[in-house]
C-alpha atoms as one frame of an Amber mdcrd trajectory, in Angstrom:
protein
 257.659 107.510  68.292 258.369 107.570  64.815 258.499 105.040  62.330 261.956
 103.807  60.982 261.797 104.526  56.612 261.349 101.588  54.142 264.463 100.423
  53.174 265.893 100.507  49.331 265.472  97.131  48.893 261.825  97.077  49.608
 260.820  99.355  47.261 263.154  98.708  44.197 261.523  94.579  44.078 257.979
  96.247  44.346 258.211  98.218  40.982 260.302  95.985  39.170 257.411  93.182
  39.109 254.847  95.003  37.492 257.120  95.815  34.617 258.226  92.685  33.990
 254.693  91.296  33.904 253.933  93.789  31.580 256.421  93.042  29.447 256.016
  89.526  29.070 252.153  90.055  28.154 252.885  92.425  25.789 256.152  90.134
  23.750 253.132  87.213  23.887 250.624  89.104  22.461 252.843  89.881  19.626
 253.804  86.487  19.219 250.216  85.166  18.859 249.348  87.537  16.542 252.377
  87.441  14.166 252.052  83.124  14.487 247.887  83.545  13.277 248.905  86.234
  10.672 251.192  83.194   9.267 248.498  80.713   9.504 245.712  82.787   7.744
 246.431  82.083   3.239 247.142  84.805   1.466 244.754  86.022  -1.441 246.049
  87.889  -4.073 244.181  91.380  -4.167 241.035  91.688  -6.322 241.087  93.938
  -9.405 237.985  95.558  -9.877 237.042  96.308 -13.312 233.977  98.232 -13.917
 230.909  96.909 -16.310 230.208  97.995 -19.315 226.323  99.488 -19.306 225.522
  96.769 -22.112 225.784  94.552 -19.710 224.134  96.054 -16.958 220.860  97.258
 -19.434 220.377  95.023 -22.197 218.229  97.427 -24.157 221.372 100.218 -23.915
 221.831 101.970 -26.918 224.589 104.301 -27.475 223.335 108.192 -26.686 222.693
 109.751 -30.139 222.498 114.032 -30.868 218.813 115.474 -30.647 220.510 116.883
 -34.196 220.287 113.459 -35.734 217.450 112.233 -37.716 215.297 109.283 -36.847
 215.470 106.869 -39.295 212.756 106.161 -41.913 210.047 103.561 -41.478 209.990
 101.429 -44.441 207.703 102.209 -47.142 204.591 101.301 -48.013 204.051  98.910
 -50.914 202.516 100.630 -54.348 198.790 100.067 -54.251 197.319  98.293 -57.314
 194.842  99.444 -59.600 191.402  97.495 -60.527 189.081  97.044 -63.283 185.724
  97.271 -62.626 182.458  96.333 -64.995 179.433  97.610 -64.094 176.811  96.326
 -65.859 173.026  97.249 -65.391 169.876  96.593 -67.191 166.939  98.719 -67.832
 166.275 101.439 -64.875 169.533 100.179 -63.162 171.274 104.075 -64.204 170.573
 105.141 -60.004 171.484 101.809 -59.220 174.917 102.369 -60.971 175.826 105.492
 -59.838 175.346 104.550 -56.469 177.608 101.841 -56.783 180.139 103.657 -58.918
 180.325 106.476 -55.594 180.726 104.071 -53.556 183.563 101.860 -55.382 185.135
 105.085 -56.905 189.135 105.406 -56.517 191.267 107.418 -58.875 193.409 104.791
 -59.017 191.097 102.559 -60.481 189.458 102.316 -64.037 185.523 101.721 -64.941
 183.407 100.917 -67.559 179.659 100.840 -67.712 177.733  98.645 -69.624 174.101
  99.143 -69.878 172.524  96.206 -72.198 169.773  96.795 -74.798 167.536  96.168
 -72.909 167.446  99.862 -71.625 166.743 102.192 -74.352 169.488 104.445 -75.748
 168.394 107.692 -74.171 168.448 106.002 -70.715 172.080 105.302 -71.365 172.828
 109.173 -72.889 172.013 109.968 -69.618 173.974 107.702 -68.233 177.201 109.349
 -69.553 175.654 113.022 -69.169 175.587 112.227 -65.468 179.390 110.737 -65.388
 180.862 113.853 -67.626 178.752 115.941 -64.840 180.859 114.972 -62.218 183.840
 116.764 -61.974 186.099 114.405 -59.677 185.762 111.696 -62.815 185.883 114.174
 -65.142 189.342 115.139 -64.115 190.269 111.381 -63.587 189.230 110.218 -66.811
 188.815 106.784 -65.903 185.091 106.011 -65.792 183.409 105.055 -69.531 180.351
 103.845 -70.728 179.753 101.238 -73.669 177.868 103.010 -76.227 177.356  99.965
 -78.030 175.639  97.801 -75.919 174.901  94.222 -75.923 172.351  91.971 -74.954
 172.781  89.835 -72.114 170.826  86.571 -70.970 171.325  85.476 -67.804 170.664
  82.331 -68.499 173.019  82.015 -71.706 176.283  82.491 -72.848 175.968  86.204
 -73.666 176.630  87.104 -70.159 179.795  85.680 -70.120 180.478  87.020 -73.711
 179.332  90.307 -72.783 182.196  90.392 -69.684 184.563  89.123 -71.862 184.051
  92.314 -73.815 184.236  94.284 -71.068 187.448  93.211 -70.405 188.637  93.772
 -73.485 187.746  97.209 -73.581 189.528  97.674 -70.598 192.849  95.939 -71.480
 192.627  98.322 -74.972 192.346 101.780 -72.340 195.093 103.942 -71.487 196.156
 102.682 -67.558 197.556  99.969 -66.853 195.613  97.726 -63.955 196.017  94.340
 -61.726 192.842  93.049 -61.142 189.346  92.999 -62.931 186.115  92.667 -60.736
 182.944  91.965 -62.581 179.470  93.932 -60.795 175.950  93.863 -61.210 173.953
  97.146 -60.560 172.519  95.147 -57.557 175.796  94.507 -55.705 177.501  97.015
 -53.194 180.697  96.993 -51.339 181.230  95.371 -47.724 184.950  97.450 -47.501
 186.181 101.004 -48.367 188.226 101.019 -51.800 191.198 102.287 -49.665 191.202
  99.234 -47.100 190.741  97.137 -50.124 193.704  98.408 -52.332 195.383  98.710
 -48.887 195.056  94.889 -48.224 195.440  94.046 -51.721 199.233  96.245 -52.095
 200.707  93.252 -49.715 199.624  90.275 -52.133 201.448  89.261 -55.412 199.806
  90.948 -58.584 199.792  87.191 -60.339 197.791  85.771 -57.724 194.129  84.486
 -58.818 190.634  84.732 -57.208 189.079  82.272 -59.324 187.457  79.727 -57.401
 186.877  76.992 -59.441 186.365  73.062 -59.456 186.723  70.140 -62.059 184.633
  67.918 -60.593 181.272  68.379 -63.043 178.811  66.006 -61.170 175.338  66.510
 -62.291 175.970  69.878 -64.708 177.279  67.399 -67.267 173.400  66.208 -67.920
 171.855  69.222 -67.198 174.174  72.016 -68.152 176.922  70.784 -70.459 175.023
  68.471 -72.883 171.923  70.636 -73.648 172.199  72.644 -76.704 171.069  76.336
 -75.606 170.777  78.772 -78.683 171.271  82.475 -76.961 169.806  84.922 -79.692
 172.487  87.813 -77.296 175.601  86.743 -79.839 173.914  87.881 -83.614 170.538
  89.074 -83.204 170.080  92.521 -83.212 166.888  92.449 -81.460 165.825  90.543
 -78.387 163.912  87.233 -78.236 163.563  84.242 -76.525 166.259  81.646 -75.483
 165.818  78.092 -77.695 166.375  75.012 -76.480 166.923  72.154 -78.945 165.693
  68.720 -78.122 169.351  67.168 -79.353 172.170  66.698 -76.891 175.558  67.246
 -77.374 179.060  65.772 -76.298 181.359  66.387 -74.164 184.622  68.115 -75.508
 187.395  66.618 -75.451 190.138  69.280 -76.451 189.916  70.902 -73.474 188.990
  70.392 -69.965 185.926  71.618 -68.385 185.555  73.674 -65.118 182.800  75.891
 -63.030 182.606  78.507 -60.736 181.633  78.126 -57.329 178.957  80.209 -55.584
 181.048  81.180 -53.094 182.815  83.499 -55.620 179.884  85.845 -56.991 182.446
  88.107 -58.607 185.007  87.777 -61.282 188.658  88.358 -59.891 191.626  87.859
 -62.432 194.536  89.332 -62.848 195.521  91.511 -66.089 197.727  89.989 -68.444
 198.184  93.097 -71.091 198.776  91.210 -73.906 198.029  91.777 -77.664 194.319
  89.792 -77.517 194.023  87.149 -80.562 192.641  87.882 -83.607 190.691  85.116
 -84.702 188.140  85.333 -82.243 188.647  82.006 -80.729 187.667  80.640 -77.113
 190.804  79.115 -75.535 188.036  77.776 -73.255 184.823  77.428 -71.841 182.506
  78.350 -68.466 179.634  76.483 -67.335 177.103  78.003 -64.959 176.576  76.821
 -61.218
């Protein structure tokens, strides 16, 4: 037997559910979503701006041509120029030279002073050997005294006799900054070019001097004693005299002494016309 066909009704109700359901999901999901897209605030959109590379890298420098020039390191200062004295005794001409190849600088201006002690050959030779030399031969800058004086150690004639030096040197052609008083028996710790190189970054008026006011003890044995140094008018040498009188102090002027931590004589130049009546504006005591 066969079975009777569903009838319309059935089948119409059966498909028309699903739909529905369908529908009704679909309207709610919509809903939900446009009610939370209303809940969430609003932000207004971010403009990005991009940052500059100064800010990024400190250190940035604008890109320059390969064409373009580097620019110039700052100059050196002007080195200076110094006076030296060498002065030298009898049998001190190797002595000298050796110091005056070691010191040398074209730059820099010397003068030689042999006393009379040495004989006068001793300082002919003296000058042959200079003039032999061609470096100071072209320079011009290196003389000796021809007429010598003595020198005591012990007197004032040693400080009279670098006096004179320095006079000769300020009466030269070349102008210099510093004077620096040596013995044949010194020699130098530093090159002349680290020492003009070191000396270019000071101030040409400063002073080396050391020097101290406070007398002490000198004043007995040093200051008062009357010391007559046969160096200053006799033409030949003799002995120092020492007079049994004492003196006084002066009082026009003050009186100060070198320390022994300065061995050396550094002053600066003052290239002035020198006075003419021979008069000490002041005095030196030795340590």
């Amino acid at each position: 037997m066969q079975e009777p066909p569903p009838s319309p009704t059935t089948t119409t109700t059966t498909t028309t559910i699903p739909t529905k359901f369908y529908l009704l999901l679909s309207t709610s999901l919509f809903s939900l979503l446009f009610i939370l897209s209303l809940s969430i605030p609003q932000q207004p959109p971010s403009t990005y701006k991009p940052r500059s590379p100064s800010s990024l890298f400190p250190t940035h420098q604008p890109h320059r041509l390969l064409s373009d020039p580097p620019p110039d390191p700052p100059s050196p200062p002007t080195p200076p120029s110094i006076a030296y004295l060498i002065s030298g005794s009898n049998n001190d001409s190797g002595r000298i030279l050796r110091l005056l190849s070691s010191i040398y600088h074209p730059r820099n201006q010397y003068l030689i002073h042999l006393d009379r002690s040495a004989k006068q050959a001793e300082r002919d030779a003296l000058a042959l050997a200079v003039q032999s030399v061609p470096l100071y031969r072209s320079a011009q800058n290196v003389n000796v005294i021809g007429k010598a004086d003595f020198v005591y150690p012990r007197g004032s004639s040693s400080i009279s006799a670098t006096l004179h030096g320095a006079s000769i040197l300020l009466r030269l052609p070349g102008k210099w900054d510093w004077f620096i008083n040596l013995s044949a028996a010194d020699y130098p710790l530093v090159t002349q070019d680290d020492l003009l190189h070191i000396l270019a970054y000071l101030p040409r008026d400063l002073n080396f001097v050391n020097h101290t006011g406070y007398i002490g003890w000198r004043e007995s044995r040093k200051l008062k004693p009357i010391i007559v140094d046969p160096g200053l008018y006799l033409v030949e040498k003799s002995e120092l005299f020492y007079a049994t009188q004492k003196r006084g102090l002066p009082d026009a002027y003050r009186l100060f002494t070198a320390l022994k931590s300065s061995p050396n004589i550094y002053f600066e130049a003052n290239h002035q016309p020198l006075p003419t009546d021979n008069s000490t504006r002041y005095s030196t005591a030795e340590v």
